[in-house]
C-alpha positions as CSV (number, residue, x, y, z in Angstrom):
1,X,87.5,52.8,131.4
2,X,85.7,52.8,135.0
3,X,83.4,55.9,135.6
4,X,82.0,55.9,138.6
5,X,78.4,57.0,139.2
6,X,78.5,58.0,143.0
7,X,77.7,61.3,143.2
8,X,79.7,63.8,144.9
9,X,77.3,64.6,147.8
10,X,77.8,63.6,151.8
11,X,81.4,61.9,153.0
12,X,82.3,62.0,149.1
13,X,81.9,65.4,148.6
14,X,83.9,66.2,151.8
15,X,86.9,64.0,150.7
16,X,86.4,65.2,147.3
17,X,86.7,68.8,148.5
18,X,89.6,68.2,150.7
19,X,91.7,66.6,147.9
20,X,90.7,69.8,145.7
21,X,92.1,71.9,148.8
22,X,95.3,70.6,147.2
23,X,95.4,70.1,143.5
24,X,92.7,72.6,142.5
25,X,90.6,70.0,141.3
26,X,89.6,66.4,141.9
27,X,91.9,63.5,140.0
28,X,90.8,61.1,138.2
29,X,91.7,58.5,140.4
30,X,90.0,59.6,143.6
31,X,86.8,60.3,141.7
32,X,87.6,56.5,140.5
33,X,87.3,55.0,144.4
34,X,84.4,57.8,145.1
35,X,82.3,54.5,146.0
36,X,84.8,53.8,148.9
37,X,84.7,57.2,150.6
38,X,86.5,56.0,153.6
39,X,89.2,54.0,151.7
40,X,89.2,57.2,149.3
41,X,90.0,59.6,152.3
42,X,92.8,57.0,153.9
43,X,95.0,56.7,150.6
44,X,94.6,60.7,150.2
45,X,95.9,60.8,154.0
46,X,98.6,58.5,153.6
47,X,99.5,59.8,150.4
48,X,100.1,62.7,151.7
49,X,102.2,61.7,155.0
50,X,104.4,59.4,153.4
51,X,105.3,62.7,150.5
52,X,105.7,64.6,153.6
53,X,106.7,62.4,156.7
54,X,110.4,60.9,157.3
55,X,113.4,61.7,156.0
56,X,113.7,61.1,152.2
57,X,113.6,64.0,150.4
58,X,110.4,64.4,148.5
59,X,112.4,64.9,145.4
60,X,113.2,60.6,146.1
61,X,110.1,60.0,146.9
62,X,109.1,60.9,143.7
63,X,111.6,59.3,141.8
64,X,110.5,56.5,143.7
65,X,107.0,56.6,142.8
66,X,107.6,57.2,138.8
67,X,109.5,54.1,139.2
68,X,107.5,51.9,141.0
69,X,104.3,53.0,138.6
70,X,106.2,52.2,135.7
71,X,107.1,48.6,137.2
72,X,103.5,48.1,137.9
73,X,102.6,49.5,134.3
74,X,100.4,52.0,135.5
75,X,100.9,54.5,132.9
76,X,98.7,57.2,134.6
77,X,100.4,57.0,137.7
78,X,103.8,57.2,135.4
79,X,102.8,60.5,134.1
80,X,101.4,61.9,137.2
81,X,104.8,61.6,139.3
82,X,106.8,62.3,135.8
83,X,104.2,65.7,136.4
84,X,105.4,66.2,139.8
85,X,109.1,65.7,139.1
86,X,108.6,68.4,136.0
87,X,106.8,71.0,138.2
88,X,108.5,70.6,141.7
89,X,111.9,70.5,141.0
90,X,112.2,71.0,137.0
91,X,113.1,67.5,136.0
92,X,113.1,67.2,131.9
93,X,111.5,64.3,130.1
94,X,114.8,62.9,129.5
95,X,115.7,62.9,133.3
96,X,112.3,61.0,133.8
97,X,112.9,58.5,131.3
98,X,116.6,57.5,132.6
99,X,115.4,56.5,135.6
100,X,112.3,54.5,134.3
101,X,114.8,52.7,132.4
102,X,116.5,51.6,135.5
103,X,120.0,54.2,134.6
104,X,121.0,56.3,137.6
105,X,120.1,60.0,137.8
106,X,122.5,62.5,137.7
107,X,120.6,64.7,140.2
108,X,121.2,62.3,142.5
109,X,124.6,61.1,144.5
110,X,125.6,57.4,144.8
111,X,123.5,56.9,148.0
112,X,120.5,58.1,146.6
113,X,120.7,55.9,143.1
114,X,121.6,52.8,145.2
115,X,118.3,54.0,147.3
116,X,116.4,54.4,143.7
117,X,117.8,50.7,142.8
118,X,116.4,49.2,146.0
119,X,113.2,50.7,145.2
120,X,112.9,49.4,141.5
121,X,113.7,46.1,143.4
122,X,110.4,46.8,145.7
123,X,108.0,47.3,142.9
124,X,109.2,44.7,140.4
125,X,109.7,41.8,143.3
126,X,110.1,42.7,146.6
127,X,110.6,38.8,147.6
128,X,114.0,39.4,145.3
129,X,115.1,42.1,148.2
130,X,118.6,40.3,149.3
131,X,120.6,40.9,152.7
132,X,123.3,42.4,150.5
133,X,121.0,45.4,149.1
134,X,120.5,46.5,152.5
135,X,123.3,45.9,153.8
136,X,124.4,47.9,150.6
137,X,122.2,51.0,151.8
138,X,123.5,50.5,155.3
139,X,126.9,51.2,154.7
140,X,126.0,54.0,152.3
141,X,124.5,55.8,155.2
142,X,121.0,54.8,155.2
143,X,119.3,54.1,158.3
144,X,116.8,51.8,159.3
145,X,113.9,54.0,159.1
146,X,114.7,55.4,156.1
147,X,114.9,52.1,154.5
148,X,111.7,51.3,156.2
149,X,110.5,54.6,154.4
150,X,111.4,53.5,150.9
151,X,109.7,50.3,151.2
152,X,106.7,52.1,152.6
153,X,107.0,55.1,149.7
154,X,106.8,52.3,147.2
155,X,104.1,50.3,148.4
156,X,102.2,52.6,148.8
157,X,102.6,53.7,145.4
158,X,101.9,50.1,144.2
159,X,98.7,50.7,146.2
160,X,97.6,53.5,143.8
161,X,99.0,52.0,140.6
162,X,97.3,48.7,141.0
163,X,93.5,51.0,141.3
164,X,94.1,52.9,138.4
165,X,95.2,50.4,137.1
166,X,92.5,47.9,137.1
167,X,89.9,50.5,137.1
168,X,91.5,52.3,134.1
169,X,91.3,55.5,135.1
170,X,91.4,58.1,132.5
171,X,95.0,60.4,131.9
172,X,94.3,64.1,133.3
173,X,93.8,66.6,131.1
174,X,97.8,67.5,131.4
175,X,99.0,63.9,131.4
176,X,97.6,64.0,127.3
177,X,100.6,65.8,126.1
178,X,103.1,63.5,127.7
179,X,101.9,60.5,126.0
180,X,103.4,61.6,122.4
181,X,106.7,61.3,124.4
182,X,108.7,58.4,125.8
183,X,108.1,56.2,127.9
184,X,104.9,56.0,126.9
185,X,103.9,53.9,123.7
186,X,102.5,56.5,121.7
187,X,106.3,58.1,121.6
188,X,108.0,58.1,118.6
189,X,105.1,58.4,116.1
């Protein structure tokens, strides 16, 4: 696992502090990119106006996240929007793991899982996106910007997941737990 050795001192310690404004603490993953203080600050900033900006609910954009992490294999990014589905709006474990699995969510209507579908198709292969899926979305109801929003909530999220990824940054101290449970591989022992 990566560990990086920049200490938190200067530009770091101001992104560092402003990402602790919101979580209470500093993830793993921004203390991962700490070297990259500018790059650090821009994913926290566009992390946090693509969760808050357009129209998607955030509730989607979360789905869509947990997806797209688990199509990148990105286990720590899985279980930090599977966290974020549990707290914000009191999804289960089971919930989680149906739409990992690629089976529409009940929380959701038709629009929504064909929106959740499109966005597995962005993180596995987004050259495999076909006229018909949009179209699909289109006559659902979806506009144009909010189909530009789901691409731009998943790549973003592919983003993230490739970093921690790569780096291997290390599960949060309440991501631990989780792992005993599906999806992850230590479920089932």
């Amino acid at each position: 696992m990566f560990h990086s050795r920049i200490p938190a001192t200067g530009r770091v310690k101001e992104v560092f502090d402003r990402v602790a404004k919101h979580y209470g603490m500093v993830p793993a993953l921004q203390q991962a990119m700490a070297p990259l203080p500018e790059t650090t600050d821009a994913v926290w900033t566009l992390s946090l106006a693509t969760v808050k900006e357009g129209m998607l609910s955030e509730e989607l954009k979360r789905a869509f996240f947990a997806v797209t992490a688990a199509a990148g294999e990105c286990d720590y990014c899985v279980c930090a929007h599977m966290l974020a589905l549990y707290r914000a709006f009191r999804w289960s474990n089971a919930e989680c793991v149906e739409i990992i699995e690629g089976k529409p969510s009940s929380r959701f209507s038709e629009k929504e899982n064909a929106a959740l579908d499109f966005a597995r198709t962005v993180a596995r292969r987004p050259a495999e996106v076909t006229d018909e899926q949009v179209d699909r979305l289109r006559e659902l109801g979806w506009s144009d910007a909010e189909i530009v929003e789901m691409v731009t909530t998943v790549a973003l999220l592919k983003y993230t997941s490739t970093v921690a990824t790569a780096l291997g940054v290390p599960f949060e101290q309440a991501m631990l737990p989780m792992l005993k449970q599906p999806p992850f591989a230590g479920s089932g022992d």
